[in-house]
N, C-alpha and C positions, 0 to 999 in steps of 0.2 A: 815668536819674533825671529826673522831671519838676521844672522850676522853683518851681511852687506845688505844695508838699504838700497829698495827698487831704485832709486833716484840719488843722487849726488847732493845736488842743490835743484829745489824747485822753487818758481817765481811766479807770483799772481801779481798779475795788472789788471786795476779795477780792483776797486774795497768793499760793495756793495755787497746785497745779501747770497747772491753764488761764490761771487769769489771771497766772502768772509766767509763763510759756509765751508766752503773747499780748504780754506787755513785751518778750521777747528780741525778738522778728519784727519787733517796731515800734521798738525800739533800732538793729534789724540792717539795717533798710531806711528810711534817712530821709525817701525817696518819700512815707511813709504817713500821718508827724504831725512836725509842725514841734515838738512840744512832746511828751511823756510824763507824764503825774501818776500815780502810783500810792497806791492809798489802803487803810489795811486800820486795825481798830479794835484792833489788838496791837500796843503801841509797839514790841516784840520783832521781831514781824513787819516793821515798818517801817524799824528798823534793820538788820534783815537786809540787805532790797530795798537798804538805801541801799548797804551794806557792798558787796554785790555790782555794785552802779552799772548796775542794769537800767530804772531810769526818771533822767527829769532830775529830778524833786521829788519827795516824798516824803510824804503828811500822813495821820495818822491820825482828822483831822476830816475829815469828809465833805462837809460842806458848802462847805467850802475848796477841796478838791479837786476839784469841781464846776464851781464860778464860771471862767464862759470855754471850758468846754470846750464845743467842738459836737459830741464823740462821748464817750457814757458809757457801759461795757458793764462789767454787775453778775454777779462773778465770786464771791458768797459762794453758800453753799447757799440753795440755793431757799427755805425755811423762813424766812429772813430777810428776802425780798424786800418783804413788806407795809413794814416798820419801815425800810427803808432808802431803800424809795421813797419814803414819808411827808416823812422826813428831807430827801431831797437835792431834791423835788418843785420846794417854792418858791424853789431856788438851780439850777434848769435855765436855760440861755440858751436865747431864743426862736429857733427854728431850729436847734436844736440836736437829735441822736439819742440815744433811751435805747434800748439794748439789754442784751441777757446771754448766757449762757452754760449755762442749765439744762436738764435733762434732761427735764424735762417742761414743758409749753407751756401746756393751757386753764387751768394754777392760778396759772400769769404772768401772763397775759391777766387774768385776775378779782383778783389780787392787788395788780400795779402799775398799772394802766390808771386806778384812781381818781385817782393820785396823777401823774398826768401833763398836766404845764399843755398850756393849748391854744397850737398855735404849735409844739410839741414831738414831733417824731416818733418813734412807740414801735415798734420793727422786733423782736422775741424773737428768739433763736438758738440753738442748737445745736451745738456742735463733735461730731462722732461721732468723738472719740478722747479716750486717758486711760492712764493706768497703774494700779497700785495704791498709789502713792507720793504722798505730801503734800508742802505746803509751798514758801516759794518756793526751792528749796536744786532741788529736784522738776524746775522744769518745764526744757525745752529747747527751743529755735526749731523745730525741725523735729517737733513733736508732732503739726502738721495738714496733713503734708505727705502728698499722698493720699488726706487723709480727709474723708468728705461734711460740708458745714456744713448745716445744714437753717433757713431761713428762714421764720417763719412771723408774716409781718406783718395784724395784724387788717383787716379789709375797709374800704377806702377809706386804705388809708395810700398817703404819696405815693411813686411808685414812684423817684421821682429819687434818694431817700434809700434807699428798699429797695438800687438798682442799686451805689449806692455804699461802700453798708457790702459788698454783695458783693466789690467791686469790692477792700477791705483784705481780706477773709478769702482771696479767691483770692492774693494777693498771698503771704500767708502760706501757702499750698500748698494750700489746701483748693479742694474741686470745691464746689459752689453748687447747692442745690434748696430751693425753695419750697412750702411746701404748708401747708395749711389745719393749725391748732393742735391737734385735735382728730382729723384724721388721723394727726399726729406719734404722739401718745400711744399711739396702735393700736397703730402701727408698733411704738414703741421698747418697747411693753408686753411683745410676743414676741422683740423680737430684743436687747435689753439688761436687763431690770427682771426679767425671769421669771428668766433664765438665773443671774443675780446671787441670786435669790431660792434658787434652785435649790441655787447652791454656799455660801450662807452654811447650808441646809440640811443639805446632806450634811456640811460641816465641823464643823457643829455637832449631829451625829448621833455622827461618830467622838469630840470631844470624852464624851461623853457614855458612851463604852463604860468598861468596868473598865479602870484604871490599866495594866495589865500587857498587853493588847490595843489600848492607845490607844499604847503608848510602840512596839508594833512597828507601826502606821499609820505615825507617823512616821518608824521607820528604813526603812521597806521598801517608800515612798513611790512609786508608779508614774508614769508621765505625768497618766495622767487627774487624779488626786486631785492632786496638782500643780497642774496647773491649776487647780482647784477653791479652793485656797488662794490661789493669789496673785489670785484676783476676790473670796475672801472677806474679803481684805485691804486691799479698798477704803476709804474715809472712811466710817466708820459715819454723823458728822451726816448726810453727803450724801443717802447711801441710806437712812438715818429719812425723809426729806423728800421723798424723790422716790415712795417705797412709800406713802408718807401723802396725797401731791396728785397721785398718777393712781391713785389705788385701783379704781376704777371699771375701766376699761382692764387694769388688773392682777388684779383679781381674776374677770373675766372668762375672762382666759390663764390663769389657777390653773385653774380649772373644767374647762375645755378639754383641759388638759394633764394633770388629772385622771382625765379619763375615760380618753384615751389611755393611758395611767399603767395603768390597769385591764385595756382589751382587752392591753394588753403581759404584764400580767402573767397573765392566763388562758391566752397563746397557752405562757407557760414553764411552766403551769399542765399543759397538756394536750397540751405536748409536739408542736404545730403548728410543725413548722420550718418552712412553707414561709411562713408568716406577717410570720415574725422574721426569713427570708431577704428577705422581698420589702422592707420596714419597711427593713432595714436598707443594701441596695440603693439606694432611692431618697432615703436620708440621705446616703449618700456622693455622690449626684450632687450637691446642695445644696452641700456642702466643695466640690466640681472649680467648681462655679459663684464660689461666693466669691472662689477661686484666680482663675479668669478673669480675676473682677472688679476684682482688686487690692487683694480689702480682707484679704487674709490675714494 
């Protein structure tokens, strides 16, 4: 444990399972912030947080919860970030970092950036990890143990700040990549926002069947469809927000996956196995990769 904590005072907004998540790590490791504020605009929520004694304070004003801090990382759904950077803008300390937590990056950039005093370093983030579970009841220390954090600080910010907000998320368990806000989007378009997209589909396909065919979905439930539920189970706010500020990037992978979507079905069409053999082949190498990778 180092003497001076990385951090002064840090502030989470939003109480939900990242940003409760993000209090246990910085509760559990005093190295990271000398102080804890947590802030969310649900006195319920706020009594919860206190009940459970995962920050040192507790305020459902934002502005309050602000003042002093030199790190602020904005844990509500994306959707809200214009009105709450607005909000806490002109109660930022000079020298202090604003960051978050959201799944999509160039509608961060274009949402909070107005609202960011000069003097203030605006670093956006990403945790690549989650459950389907809400709330701060939800989160657990060890949620980003593992998991990529992706960094996507606008061009010319200072890297001192970049290197140090890295510097808690590692701390927290997370591995550290940086890249351009606009590549995030690509990325996270095919490998998290399609897939989601996918399975609130298909859940909401079976919903849809005759009563008597919907009730044996549910008893006779397989792995796959399984899975399908518990991603279609995620925070609807979240995923309204995140399908609405990267549409672009997302509805690109619709098109795409689309087409694909087509030649798959000509090849079950016309009875081309060696198609669906090769197809389905070089998906399973992709799974042994992931596995490699550690992100299973």
């Amino acid at each position: 444990m180092t003497d001076t904590p990385l951090y002064h005072r840090v502030c989470i907004i939003g109480l939900g399972l990242i940003g409760s998540s993000l209090l246990r790590c910085l509760m559990a490791d005093r190295s990271l912030a000398a102080e804890v504020v947590a802030c969310d605009r649900s006195d319920a929520v706020c009594a919860r947080v206190a009940e459970l004694g995962i920050a040192d304070r507790v305020e459902s004003d934002a502005t309050l919860a602000v003042a002093g801090a030199d790190l602020v990382i904005l844990c509500t759904p994306v959707g809200a970030y214009a009105d709450v950077a607005a909000l806490i803008g002109p109660h930022l300390a000079p020298g202090s970092t604003l960051s978050d937590v959201g799944s999509v990056k160039q509608a961060v950039v274009r949402d909070v950036s107005p609202h960011v005093p000069d003097g203030v370093h605006f670093v956006p983030g990403h945790p690549l990890a989650g459950t389907e579970h809400s709330g701060p009841d939800a989160g657990f220390k060890e949620l980003f143990r593992g998991r990529w954090l992706i960094l996507t600080p606008p061009p010319g910010t200072d890297t001192a700040a970049v290197d140090r907000l890295g510097r808690l998320w590692a701390a927290c368990g997370s591995q550290i990549e940086v890249m351009d806000a606009s590549h995030h989007d690509q990325v996270l378009a095919i490998t998290s926002h399609l897939p989601h997209l996918i399975a609130y589909t298909i859940v909401g396909t079976a919903t849809d069947l005759e009563e008597t065919t919907k009730s044996e979905v549910i008893r006779f439930s397989a792995t796959g469809f399984r899975d399908f539920t518990r991603i279609a189970a995620s925070d609807p706010v979240m995923w309204r927000d995140i399908f609405l500020n990267n549409r672009e990037a997302v509805l690109e992978m619709i098109q795409r996956f689309t087409e694909d979507l087509t030649a798959l079905q000509r090849a079950i069409r016309w009875g081309e196995g060696d198609k669906l053999f090769d197809l389905f082949t070089r998906t399973r190498a992709i799974r042994r990769s992931i596995i490699d990778a550690k992100q299973a």
